[in-house]
N, CA, C and O of each residue as an XYZ file, in Angstrom:
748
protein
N     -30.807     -7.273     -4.128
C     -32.232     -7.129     -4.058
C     -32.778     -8.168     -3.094
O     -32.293     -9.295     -3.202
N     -33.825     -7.945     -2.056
C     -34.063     -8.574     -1.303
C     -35.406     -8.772     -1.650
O     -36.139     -7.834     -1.960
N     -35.914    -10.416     -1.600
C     -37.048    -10.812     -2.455
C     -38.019    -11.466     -1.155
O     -37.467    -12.105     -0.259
N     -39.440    -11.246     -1.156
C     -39.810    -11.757      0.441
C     -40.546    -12.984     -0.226
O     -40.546    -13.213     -1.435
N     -41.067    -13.609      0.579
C     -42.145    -14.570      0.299
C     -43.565    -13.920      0.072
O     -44.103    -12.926      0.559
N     -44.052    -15.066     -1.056
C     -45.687    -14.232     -1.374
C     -46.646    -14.248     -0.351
O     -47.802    -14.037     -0.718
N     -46.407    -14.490      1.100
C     -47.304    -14.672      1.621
C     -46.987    -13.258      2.745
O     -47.889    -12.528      3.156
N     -45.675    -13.114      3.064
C     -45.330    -11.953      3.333
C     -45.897    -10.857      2.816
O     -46.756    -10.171      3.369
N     -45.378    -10.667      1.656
C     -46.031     -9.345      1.047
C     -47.686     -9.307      1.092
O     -48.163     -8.172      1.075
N     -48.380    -10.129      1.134
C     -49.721     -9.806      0.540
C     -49.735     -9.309      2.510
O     -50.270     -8.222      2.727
N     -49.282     -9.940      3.549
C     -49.574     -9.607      4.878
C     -49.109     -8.066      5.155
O     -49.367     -7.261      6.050
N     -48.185     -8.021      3.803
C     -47.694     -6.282      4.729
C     -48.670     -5.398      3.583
O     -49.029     -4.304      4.018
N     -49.076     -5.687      2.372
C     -49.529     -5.005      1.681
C     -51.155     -5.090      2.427
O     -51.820     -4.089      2.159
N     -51.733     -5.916      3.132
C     -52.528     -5.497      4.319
C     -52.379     -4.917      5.063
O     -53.192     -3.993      5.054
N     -51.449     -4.869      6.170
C     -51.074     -3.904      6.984
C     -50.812     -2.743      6.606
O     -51.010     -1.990      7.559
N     -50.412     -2.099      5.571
C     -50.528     -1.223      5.140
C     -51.730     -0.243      4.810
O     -52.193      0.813      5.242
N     -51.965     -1.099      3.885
C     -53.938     -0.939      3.703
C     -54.764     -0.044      4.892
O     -55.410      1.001      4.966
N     -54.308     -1.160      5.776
C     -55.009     -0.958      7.622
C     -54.254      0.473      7.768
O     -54.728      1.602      7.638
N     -53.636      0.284      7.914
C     -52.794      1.661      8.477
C     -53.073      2.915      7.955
O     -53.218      4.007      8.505
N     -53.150      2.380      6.188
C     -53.552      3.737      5.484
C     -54.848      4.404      5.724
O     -55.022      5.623      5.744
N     -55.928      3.300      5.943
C     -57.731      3.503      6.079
C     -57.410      4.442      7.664
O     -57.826      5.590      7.820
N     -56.807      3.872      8.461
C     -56.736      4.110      9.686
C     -55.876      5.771     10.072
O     -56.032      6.517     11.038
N     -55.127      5.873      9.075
C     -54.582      7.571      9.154
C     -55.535      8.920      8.566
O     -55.804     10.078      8.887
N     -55.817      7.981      7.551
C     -56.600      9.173      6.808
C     -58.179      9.128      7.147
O     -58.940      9.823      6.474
N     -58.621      8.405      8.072
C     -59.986      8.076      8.598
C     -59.724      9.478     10.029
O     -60.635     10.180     10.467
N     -58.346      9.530     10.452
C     -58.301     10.500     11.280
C     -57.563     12.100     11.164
O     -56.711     12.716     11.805
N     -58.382     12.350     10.020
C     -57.991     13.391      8.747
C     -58.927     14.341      9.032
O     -58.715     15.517      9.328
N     -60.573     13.453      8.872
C     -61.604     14.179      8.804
C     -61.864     15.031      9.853
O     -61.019     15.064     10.748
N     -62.927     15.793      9.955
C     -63.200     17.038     11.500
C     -64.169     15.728     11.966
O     -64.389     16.027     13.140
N     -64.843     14.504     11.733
C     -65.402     14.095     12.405
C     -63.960     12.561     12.993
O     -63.088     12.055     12.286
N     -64.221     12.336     14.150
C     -64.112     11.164     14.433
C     -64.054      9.608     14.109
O     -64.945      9.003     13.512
N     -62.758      8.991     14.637
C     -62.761      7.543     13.433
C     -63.721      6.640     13.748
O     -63.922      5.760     12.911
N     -64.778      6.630     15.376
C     -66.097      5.697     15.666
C     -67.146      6.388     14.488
O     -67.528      5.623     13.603
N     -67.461      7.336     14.465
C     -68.740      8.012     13.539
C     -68.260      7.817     11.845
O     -68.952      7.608     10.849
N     -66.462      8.020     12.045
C     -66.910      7.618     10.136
C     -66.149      6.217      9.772
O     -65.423      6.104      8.785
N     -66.374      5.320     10.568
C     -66.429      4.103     10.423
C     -68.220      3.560     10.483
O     -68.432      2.359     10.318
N     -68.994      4.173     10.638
C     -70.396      3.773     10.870
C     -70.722      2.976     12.734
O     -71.836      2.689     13.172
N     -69.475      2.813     13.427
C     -69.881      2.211     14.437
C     -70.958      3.263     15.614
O     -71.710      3.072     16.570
N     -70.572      4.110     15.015
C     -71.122      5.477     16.276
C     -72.413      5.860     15.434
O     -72.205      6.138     14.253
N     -74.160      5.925     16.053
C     -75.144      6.760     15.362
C     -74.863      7.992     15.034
O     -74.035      8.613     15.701
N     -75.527      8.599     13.898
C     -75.779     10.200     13.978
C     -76.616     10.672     15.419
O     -77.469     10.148     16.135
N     -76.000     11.733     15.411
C     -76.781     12.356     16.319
C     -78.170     13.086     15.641
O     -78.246     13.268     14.426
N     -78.835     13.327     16.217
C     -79.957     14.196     15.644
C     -79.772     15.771     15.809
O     -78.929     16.234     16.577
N     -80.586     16.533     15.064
C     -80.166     18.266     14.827
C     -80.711     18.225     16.299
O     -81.370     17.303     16.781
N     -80.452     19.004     16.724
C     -81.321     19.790     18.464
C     -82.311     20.789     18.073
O     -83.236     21.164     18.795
N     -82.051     21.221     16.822
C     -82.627     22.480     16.637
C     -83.947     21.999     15.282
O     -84.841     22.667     14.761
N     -83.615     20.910     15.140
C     -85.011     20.920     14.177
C     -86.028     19.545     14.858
O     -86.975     18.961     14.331
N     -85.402     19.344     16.187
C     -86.342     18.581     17.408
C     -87.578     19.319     17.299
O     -87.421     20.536     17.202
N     -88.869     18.860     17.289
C     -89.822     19.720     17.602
C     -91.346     18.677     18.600
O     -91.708     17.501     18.569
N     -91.793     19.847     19.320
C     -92.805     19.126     20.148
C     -94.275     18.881     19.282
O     -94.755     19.960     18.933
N     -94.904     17.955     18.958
C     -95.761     17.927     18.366
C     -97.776     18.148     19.483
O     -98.212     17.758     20.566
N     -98.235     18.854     18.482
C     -99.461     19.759     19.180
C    -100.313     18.201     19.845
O    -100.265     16.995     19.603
N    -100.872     18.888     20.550
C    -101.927     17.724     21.205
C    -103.064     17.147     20.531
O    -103.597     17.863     19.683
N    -103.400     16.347     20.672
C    -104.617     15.490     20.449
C    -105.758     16.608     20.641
O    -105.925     17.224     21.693
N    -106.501     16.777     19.495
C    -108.001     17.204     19.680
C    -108.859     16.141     19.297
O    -108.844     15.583     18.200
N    -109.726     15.847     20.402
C    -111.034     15.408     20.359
C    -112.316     16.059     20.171
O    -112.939     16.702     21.017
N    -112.677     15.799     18.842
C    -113.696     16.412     17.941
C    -115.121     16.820     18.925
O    -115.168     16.106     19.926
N    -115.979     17.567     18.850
C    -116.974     17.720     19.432
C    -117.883     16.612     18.955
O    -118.159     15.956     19.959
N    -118.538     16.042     17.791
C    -118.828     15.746     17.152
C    -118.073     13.901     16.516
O    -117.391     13.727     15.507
N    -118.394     13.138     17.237
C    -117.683     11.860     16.876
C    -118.428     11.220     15.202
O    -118.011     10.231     14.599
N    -119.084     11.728     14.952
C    -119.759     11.144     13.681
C    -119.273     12.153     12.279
O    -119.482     11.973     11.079
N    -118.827     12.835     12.723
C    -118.253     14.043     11.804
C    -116.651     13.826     11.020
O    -116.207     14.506     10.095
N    -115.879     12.487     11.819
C    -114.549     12.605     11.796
C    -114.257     12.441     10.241
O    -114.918     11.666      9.548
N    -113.253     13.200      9.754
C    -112.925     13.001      8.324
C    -112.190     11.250      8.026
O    -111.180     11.216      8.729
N    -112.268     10.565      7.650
C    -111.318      9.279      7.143
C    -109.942     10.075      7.258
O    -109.734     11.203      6.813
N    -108.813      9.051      8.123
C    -107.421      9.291      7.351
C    -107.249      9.362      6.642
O    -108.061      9.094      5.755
N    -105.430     10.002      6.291
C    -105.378     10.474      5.068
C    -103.746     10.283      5.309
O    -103.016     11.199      5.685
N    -103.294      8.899      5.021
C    -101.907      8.973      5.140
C    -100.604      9.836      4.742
O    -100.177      9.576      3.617
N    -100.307     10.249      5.047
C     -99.174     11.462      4.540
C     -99.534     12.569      4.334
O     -99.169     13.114      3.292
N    -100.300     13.204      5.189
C    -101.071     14.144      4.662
C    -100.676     14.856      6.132
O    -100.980     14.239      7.153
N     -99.947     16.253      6.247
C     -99.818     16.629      7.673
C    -101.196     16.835      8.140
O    -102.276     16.657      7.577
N    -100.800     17.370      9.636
C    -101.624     17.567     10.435
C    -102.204     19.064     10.251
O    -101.454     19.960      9.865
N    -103.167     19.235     10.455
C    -103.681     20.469     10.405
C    -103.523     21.325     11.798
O    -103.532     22.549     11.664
N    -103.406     20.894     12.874
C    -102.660     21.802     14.064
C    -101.364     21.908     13.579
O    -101.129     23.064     13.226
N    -100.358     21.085     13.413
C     -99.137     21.258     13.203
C     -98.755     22.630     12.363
O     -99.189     22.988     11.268
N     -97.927     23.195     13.119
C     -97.467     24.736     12.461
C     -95.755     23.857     11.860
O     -95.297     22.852     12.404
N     -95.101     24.592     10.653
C     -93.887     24.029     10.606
C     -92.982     24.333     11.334
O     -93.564     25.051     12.147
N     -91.555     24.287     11.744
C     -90.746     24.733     12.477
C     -90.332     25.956     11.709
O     -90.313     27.045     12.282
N     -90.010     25.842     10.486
C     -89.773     27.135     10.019
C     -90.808     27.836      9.836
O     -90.556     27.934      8.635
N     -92.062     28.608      9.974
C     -92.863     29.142     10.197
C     -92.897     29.597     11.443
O     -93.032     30.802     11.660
N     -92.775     28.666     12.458
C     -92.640     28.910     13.752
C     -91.480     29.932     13.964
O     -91.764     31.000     14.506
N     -90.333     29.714     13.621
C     -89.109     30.789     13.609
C     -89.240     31.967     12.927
O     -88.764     32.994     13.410
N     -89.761     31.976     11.969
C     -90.163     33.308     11.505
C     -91.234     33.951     12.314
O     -90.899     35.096     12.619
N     -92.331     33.635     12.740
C     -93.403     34.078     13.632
C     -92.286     34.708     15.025
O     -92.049     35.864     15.377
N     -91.818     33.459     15.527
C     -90.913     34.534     16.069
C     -89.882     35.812     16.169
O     -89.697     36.554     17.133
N     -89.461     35.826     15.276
C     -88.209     36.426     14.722
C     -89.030     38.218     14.046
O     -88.645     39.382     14.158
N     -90.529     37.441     13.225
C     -90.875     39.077     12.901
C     -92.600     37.896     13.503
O     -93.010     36.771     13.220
N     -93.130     39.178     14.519
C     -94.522     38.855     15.148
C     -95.540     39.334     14.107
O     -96.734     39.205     14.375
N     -95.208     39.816     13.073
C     -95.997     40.564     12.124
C     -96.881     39.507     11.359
O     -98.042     39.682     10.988
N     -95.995     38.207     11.169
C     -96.662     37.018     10.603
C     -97.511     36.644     11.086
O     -98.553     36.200     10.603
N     -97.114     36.798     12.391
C     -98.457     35.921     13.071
C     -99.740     36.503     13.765
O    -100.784     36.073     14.255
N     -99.049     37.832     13.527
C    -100.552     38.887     14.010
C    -101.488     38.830     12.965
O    -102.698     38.954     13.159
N    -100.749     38.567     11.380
C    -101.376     38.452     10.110
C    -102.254     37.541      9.452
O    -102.595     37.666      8.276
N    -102.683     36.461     10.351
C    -102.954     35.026      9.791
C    -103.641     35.442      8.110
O    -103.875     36.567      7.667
N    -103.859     33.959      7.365
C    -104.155     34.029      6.142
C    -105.776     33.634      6.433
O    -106.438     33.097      5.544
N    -106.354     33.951      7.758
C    -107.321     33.717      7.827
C    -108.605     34.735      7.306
O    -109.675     34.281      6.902
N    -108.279     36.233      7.395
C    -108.857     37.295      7.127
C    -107.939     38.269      7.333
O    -106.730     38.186      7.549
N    -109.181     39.876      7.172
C    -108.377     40.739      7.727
C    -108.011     40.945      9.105
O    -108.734     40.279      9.846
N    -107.152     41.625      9.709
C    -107.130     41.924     11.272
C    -107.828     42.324     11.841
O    -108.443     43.366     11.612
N    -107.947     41.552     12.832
C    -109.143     42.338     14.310
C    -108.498     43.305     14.797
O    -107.274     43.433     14.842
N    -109.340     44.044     15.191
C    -109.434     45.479     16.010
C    -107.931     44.963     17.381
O    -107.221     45.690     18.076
N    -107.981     43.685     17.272
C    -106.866     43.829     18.898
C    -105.897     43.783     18.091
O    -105.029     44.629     18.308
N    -105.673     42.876     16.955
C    -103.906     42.825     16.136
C    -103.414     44.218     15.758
O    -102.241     44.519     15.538
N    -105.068     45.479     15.687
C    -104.602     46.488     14.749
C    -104.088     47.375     16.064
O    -103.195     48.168     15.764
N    -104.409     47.385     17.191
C    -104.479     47.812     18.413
C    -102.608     47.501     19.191
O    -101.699     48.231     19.588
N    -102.829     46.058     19.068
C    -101.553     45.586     19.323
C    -100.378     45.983     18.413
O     -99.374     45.415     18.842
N    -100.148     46.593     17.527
C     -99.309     46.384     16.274
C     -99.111     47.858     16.252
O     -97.977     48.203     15.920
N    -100.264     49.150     16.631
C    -100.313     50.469     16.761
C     -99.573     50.654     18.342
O     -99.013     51.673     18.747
N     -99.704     49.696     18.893
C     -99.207     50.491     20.496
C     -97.458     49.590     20.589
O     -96.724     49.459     21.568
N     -97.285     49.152     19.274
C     -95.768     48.408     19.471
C     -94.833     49.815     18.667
O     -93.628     49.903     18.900
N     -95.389     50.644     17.921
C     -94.803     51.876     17.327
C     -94.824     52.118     16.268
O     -95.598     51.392     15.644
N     -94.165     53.058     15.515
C     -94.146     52.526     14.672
C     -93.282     52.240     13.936
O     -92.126     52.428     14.315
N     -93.622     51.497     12.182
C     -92.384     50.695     11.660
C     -90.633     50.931     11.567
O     -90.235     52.039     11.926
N     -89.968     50.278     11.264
C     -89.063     50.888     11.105
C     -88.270     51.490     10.031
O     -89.241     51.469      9.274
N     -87.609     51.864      9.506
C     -87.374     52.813      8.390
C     -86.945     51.524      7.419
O     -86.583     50.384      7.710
N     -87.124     52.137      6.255
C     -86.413     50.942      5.192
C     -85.271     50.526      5.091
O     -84.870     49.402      4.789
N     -84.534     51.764      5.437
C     -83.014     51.470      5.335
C     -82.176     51.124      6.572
O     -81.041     51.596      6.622
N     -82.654     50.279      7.668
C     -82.594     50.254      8.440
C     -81.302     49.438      8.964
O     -80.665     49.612     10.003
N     -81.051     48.222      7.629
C     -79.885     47.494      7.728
C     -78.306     48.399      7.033
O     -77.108     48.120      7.072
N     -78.996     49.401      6.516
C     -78.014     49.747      6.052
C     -77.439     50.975      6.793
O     -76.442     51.540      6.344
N     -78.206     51.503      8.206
C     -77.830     52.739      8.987
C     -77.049     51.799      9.863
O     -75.957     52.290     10.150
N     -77.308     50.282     10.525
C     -76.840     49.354     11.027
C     -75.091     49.272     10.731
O     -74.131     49.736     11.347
N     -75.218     48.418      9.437
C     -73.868     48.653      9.211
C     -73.044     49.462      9.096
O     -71.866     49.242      9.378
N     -73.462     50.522      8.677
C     -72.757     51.721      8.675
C     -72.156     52.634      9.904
O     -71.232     53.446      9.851
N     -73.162     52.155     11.296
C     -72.921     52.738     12.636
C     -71.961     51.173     13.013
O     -71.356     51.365     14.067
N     -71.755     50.135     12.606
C     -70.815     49.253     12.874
C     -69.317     49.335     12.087
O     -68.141     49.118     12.375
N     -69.888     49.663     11.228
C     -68.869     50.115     10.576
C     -67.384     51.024     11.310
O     -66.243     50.588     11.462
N     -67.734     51.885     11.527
C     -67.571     53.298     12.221
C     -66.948     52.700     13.914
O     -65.891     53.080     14.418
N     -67.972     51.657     14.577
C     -67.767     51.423     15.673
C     -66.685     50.397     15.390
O     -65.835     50.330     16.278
N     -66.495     49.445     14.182
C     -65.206     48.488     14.611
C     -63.714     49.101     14.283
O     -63.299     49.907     13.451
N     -63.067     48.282     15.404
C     -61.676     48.655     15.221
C     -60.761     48.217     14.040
O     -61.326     47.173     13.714
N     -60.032     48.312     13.455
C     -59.171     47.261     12.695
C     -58.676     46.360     12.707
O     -57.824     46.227     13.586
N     -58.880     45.378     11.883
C     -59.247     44.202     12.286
C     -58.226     43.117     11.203
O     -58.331     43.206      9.979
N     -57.429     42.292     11.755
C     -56.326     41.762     10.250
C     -55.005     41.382     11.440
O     -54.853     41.895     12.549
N     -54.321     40.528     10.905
C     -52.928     40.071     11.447
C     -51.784     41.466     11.328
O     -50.620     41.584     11.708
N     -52.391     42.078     10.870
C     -51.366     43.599     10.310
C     -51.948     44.220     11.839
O     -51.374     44.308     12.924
N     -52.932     44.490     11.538
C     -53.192     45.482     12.959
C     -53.236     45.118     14.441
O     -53.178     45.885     15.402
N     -53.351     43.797     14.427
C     -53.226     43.106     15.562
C     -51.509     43.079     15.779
O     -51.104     43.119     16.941
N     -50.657     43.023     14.823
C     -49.320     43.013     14.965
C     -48.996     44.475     15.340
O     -48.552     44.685     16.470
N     -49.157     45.375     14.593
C     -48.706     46.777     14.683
C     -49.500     47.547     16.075
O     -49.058     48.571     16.597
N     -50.574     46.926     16.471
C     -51.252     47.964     17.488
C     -51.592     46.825     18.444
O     -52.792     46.599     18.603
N     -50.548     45.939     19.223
C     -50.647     45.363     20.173
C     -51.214     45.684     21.583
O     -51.754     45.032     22.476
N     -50.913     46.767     21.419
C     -51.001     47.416     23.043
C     -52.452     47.938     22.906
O     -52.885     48.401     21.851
N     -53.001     47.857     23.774
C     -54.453     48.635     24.233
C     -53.989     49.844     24.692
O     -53.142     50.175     25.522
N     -55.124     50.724     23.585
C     -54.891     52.546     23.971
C     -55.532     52.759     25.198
O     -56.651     52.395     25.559
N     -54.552     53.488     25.872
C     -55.653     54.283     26.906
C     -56.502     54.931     27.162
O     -56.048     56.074     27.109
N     -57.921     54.988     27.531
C     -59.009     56.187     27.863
C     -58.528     56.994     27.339
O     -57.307     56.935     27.195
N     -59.102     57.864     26.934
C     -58.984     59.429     26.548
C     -59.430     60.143     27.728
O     -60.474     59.813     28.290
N     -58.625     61.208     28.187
C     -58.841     61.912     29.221
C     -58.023     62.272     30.377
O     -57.087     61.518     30.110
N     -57.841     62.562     30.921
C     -56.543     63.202     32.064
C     -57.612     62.302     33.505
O     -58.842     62.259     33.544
N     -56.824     61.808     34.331
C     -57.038     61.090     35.615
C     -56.797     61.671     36.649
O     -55.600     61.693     36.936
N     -57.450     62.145     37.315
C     -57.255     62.792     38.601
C     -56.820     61.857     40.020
O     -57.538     60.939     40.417
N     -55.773     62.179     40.571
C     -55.150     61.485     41.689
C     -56.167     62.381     42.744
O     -56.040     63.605     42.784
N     -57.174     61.688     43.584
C     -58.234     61.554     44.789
C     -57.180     62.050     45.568
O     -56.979     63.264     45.613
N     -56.408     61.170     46.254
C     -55.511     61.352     47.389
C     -54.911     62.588     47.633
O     -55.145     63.301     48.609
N     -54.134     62.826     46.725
C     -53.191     63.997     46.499
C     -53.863     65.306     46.213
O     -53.339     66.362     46.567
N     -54.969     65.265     45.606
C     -56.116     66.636     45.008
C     -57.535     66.933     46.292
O     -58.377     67.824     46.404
N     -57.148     65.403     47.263
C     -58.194     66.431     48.610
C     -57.028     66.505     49.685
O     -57.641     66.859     50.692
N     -55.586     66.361     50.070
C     -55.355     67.311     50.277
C     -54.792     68.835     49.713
O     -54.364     69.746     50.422
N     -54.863     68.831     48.917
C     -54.179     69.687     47.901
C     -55.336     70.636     48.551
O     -55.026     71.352     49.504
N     -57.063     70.651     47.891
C     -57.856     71.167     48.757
C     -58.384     71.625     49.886
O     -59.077     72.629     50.050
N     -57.786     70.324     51.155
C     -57.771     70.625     52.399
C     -57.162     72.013     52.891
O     -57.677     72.905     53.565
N     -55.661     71.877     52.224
C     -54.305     73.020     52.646
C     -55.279     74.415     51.823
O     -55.166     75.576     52.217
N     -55.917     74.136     51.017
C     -56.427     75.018     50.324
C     -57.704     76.112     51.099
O     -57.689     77.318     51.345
N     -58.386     75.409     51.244
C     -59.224     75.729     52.752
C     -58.807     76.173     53.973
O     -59.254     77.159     54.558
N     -57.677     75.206     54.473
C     -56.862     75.902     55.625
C     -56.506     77.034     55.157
O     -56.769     77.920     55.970
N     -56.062     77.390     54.289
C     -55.134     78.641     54.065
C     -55.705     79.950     53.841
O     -55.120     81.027     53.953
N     -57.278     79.685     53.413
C     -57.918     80.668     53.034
C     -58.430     80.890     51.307
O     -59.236     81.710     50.867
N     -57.525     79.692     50.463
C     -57.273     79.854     49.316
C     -58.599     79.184     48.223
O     -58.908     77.992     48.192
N     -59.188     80.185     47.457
C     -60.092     79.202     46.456
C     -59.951     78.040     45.887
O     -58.948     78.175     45.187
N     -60.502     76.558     45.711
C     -60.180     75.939     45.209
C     -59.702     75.680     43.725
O     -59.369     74.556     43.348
N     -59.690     76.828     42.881
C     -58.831     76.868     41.974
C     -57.680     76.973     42.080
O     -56.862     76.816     41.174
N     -57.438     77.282     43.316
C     -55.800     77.744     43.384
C     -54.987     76.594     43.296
O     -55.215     75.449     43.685
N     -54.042     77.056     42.747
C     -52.497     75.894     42.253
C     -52.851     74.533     41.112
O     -53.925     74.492     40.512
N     -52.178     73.868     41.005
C     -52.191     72.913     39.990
C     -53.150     71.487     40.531
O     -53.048     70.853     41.582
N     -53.794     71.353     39.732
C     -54.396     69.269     40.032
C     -53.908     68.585     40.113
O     -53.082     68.874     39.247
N     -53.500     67.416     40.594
C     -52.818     66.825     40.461
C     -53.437     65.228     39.406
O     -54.451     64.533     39.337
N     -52.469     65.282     38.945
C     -53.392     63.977     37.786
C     -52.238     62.890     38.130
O     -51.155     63.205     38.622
N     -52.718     61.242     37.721
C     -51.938     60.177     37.827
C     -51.439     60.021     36.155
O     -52.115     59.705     35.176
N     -50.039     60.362     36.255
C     -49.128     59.647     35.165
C     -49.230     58.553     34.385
O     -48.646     57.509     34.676
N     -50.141     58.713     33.090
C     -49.804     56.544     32.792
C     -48.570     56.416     32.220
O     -47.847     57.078     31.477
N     -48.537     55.037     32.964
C     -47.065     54.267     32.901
C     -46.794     54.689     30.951
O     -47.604     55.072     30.106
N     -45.931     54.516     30.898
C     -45.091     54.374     29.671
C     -44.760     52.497     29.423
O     -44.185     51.738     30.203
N     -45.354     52.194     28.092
C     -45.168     50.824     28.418
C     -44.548     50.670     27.031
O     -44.747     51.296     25.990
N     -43.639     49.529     27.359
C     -41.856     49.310     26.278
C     -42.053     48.121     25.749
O     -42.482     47.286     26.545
N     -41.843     47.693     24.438
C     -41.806     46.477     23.959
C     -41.966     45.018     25.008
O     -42.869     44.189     25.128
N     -40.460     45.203     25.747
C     -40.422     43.922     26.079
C     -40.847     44.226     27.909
O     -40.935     43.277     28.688
């Protein structure tokens, strides 16, 4: 049995330590600067937002007192904002009243709605349109099918026509000529 000194061991039972923090720190999907704390977060990109401008009141004697924590009343939220985009219906709608004659105008000349079941004719025409899809079918149906349809060889089918003309003969006469697809072999 080989016995070390106590000052040894406590140095390798550090190094170890180190080594261990240091393997499994490069485990994670993030990086060993960011999850050691030396690297900042980054910020979302997508919940960045530009904030509305300064209005100056008509009226300087009118101004309400601050009101700390209290949003802004221009400020729209970002998620509001994405939905306004995403369906315009929100925002033709405000909670201000009913619609003016232009939202009802604008909203009549966009068409009209769309059917209820609309996600479900969706999937169903995707459905239909995807191929098979899995390590099975990607294994078994490697090869890309060919077009459907017979290929006509240009070259060979205007003169085929030419001689056809020379000769006196309708262009139905004799066979088309089509291009052969290759035959393609495992390896």
């Amino acid at each position: 049995m080989i016995v070390l000194p106590r000052r040894m061991v406590s140095r390798l039972t550090l190094i170890g330590a180190l080594a261990g923090a240091a393997l499994t720190a490069g485990c994670g999907q993030t990086d060993v600067m960011s999850s050691l704390g030396l690297e900042p977060p980054v910020p979302n990109a997508f919940m960045v937002t530009t904030q509305q401008p300064l209005v100056i009141p008509p009226n300087l004697n009118n101004i309400p007192p601050p009101q700390p924590g209290v949003p802004r009343p221009q400020d729209v939220s970002p998620e509001l904002r994405a939905e306004e985009t995403l369906v315009p219906q929100i925002a033709l709608s405000g909670t201000a009243g009913p619609d003016s004659a232009g939202q009802r105008a604008l909203v009549a000349a966009a068409g009209p709605p769309p059917p209820a079941n609309l996600d479900q004719e969706l999937e169903q025409q995707a459905e239909k349109d995807r191929p098979g899809q899995g390590v099975m079918s990607w294994l078994l149906f490697w090869q890309t099918t060919p077009p459907p349809g017979i290929v006509v060889d240009p070259a060979r089918e205007e003169r085929r026509l030419q001689e056809d003309a020379a000769l006196g003969r309708p262009p139905t006469y004799g066979q088309t000529p089509i291009i052969q697809p290759k035959t393609q072999s495992l390896l």
